[in-house]
VEXZA-977213 format. One line per field, with one value per residue (C-alpha): residue in one letter; x, y, z; residue number from 1. Coordinates in nm, 2 decimals, m for minus. Layout:
N
resn [a,...] $
c1 [X,...] $
c2 [Y,...] $
c3 [Z,...] $
resi [NUM,...] $
//
This chain:
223
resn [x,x,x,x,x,x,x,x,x,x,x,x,x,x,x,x,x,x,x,x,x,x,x,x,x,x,x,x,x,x,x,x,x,x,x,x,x,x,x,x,x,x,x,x,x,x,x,x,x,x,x,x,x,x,x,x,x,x,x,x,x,x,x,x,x,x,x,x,x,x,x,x,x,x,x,x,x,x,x,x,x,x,x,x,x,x,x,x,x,x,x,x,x,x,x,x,x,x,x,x,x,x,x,x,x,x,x,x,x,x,x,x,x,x,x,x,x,x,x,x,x,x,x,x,x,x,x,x,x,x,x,x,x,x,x,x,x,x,x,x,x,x,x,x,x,x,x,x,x,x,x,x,x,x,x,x,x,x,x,x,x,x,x,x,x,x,x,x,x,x,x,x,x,x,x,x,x,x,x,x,x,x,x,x,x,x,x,x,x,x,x,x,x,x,x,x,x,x,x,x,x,x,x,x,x,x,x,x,x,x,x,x,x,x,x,x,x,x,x,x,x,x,x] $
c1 [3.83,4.01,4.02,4.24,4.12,4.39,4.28,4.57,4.52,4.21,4.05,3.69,3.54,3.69,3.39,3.21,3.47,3.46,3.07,3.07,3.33,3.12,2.78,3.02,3.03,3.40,3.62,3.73,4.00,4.12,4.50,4.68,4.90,5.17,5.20,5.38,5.20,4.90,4.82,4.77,4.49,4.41,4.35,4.36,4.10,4.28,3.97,3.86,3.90,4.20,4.50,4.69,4.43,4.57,4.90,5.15,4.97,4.60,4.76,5.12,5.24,5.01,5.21,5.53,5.37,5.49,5.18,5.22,5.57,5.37,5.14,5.35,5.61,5.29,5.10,5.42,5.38,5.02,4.80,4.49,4.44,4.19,4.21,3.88,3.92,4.20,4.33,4.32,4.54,4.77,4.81,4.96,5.13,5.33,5.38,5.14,4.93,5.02,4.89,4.81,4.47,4.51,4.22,3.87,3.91,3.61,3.82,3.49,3.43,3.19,2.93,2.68,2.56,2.76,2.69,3.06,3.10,3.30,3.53,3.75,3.54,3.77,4.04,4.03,3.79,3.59,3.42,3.12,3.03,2.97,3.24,3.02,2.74,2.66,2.64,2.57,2.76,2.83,3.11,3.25,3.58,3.78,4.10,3.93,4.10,4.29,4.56,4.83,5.08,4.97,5.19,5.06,4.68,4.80,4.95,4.64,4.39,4.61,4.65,4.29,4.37,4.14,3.90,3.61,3.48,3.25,2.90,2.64,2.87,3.23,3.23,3.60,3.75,3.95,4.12,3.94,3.64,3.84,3.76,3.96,4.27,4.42,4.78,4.91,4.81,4.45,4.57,4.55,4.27,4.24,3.92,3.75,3.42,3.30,3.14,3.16,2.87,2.62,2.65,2.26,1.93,1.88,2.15,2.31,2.17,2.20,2.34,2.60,2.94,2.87,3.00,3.37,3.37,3.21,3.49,3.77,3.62,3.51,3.85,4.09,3.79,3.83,4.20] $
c2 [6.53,6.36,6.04,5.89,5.56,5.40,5.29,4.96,4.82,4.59,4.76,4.68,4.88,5.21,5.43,5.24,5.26,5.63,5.67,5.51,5.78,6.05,5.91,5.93,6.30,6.31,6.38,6.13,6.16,5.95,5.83,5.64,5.32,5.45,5.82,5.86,6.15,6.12,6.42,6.54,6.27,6.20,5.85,5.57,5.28,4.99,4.89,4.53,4.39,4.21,4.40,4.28,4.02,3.85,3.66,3.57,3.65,3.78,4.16,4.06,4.31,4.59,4.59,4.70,4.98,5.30,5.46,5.15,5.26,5.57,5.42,5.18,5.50,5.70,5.38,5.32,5.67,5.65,5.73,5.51,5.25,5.03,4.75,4.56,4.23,4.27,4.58,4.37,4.10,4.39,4.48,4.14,4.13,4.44,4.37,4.63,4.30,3.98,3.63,3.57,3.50,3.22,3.00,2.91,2.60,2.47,2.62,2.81,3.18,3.27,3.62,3.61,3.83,3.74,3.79,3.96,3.94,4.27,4.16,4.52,4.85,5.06,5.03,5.36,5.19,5.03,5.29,5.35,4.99,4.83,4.53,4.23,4.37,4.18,4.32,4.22,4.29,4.13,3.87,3.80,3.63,3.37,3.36,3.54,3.27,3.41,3.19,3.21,3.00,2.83,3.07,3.38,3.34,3.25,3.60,3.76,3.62,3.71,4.06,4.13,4.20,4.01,4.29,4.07,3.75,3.52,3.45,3.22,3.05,3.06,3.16,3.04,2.82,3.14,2.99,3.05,3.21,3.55,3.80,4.06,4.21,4.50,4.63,4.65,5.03,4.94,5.20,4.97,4.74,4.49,4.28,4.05,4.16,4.46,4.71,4.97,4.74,4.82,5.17,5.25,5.05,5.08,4.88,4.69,4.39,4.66,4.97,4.87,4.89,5.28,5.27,5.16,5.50,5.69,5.58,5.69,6.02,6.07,5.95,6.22,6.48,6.42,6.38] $
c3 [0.64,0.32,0.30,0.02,m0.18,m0.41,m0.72,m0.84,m1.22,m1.14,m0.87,m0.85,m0.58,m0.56,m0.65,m0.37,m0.14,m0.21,m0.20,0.10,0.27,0.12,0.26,0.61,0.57,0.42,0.10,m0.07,m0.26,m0.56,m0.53,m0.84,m0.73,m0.95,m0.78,m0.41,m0.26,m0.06,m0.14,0.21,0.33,0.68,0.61,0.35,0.20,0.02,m0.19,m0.29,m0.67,m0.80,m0.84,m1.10,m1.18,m0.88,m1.06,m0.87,m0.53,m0.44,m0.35,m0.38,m0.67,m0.55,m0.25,m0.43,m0.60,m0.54,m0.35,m0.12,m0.01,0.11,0.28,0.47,0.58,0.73,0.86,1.05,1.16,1.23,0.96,0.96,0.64,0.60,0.41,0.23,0.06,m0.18,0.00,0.32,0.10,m0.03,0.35,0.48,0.15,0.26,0.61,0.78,0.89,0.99,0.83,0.45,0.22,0.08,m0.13,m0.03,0.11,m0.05,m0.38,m0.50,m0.50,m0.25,m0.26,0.03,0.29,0.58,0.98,1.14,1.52,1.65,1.87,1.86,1.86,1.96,1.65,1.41,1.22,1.45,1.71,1.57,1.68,2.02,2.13,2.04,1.86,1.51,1.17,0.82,0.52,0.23,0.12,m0.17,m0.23,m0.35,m0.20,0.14,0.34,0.64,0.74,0.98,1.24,1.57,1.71,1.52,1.53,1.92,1.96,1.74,1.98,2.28,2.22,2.12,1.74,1.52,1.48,1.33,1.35,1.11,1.25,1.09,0.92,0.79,0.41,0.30,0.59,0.77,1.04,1.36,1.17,1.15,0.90,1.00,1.22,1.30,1.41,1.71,1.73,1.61,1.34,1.06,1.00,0.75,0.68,0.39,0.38,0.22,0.43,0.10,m0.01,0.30,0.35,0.23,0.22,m0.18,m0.26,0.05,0.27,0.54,0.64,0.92,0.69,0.72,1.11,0.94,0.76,1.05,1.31,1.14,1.07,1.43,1.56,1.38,1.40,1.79,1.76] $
resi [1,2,3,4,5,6,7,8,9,10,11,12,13,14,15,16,17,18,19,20,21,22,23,24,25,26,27,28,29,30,31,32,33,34,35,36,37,38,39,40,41,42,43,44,45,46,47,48,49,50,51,52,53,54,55,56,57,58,59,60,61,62,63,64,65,66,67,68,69,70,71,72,73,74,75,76,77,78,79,80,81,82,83,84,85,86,87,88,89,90,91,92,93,94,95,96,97,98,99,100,101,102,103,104,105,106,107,108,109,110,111,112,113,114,115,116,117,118,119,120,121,122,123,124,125,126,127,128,129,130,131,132,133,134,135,136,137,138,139,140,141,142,143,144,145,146,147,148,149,150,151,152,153,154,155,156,157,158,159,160,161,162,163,164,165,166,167,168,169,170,171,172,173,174,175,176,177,178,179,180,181,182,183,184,185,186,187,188,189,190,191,192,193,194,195,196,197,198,199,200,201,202,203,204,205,206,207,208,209,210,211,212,213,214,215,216,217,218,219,220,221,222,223] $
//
């Protein structure tokens, strides 16, 4: 399986975002913001950093790039994306997921290992886990707070799309301790934490981010 990871000016964590799909047993693939063609991938990572050094918006330019207007066509068709910290920004940015990221609402940047609830295992990125089981992976943010309307976080937690949820504390005030949703296909998931960062035990708090990269290449293996 290919799996494609966009690299946007100011990406930070694309060569672990694509270490971590190779330790998962696929191909990853290296995709440049400013191209169009996914070069026949089975699946996308949006990975964390700060696009644009984060002017304007956190995610807000690299949603306009050109490989974006890709990504959005085929996600809209089906093609799994997952989204991690600033690619989870760039998501909601371009309309694939709902809400915004705004600041910390203690207004300091926060890097912790962080305790996630999964509340959704069976998204395309999610299957590897168990519905409820706990997992630690890193955090490290500063405008990782998810923020949405009454109304919106309402219909979120009504039709079972916040994917994951902050345990053991809540690391940047996200409303209703989410840390990450998905689309109403469970296609597209977008979360703040960085499960690149805990795919092996040399380097990461843990290994339970692998499962993210395992799911989606189970699901279209099994497809």
């Amino acid at each position: 399986m290919r799996i494609g990871v966009i690299t946007f000016p100011g990406s930070l964590d694309d060569v672990d975002a694509a270490r971590a799909v190779r330790l998962a047993g696929a191909e990853p693939v290296a995709l440049w913001h400013a191209d169009d063609d996914l070069a026949g991938v089975e699946a996308v990572v949006l990975p964390g950093g700060f696009s644009y050094g984060d002017y304007l918006r956190a995610g807000a330019i690299a949603a306009r790039a050109p490989m974006m207007r890709t990504v959005v066509d085929r996600a809209r068709q089906g093609l799994p994306v997952l989204g991690i910290c600033n690619g989870f920004q760039v998501l909601c940015e371009a309309g694939l997921l709902p809400g915004a990221l705004t600041r910390n609402s203690h207004l300091h940047f926060r890097n912790r290992d962080q305790g996630l609830l999964v509340e959704r295992a069976d998204t395309a990125w999610t299957s590897s886990y168990e519905q409820g089981q706990t997992i630690v992976v890193p955090v490290k943010n500063g405008e990782g707070r998810y923020v949405g309307s009454d109304a919106d976080l309402d219909a979120l937690e009504g039709e079972g799309r916040v994917v994951v949820r902050y345990v053991g504390g809540n690391p940047n005030g996200s409303s209703r301790d989410i840390a990450g949703v998905t689309s109403a296909d469970g296609r597209v998931v977008g979360l703040m934490p960085h499960p690149e960062h805990a795919v092996e035990d040399l380097t990461g708090p843990s290994v339970d981010g692998l499962g993210f990269f395992t799911s989606v290449l189970q699901g279209v293996l099994s497809a």
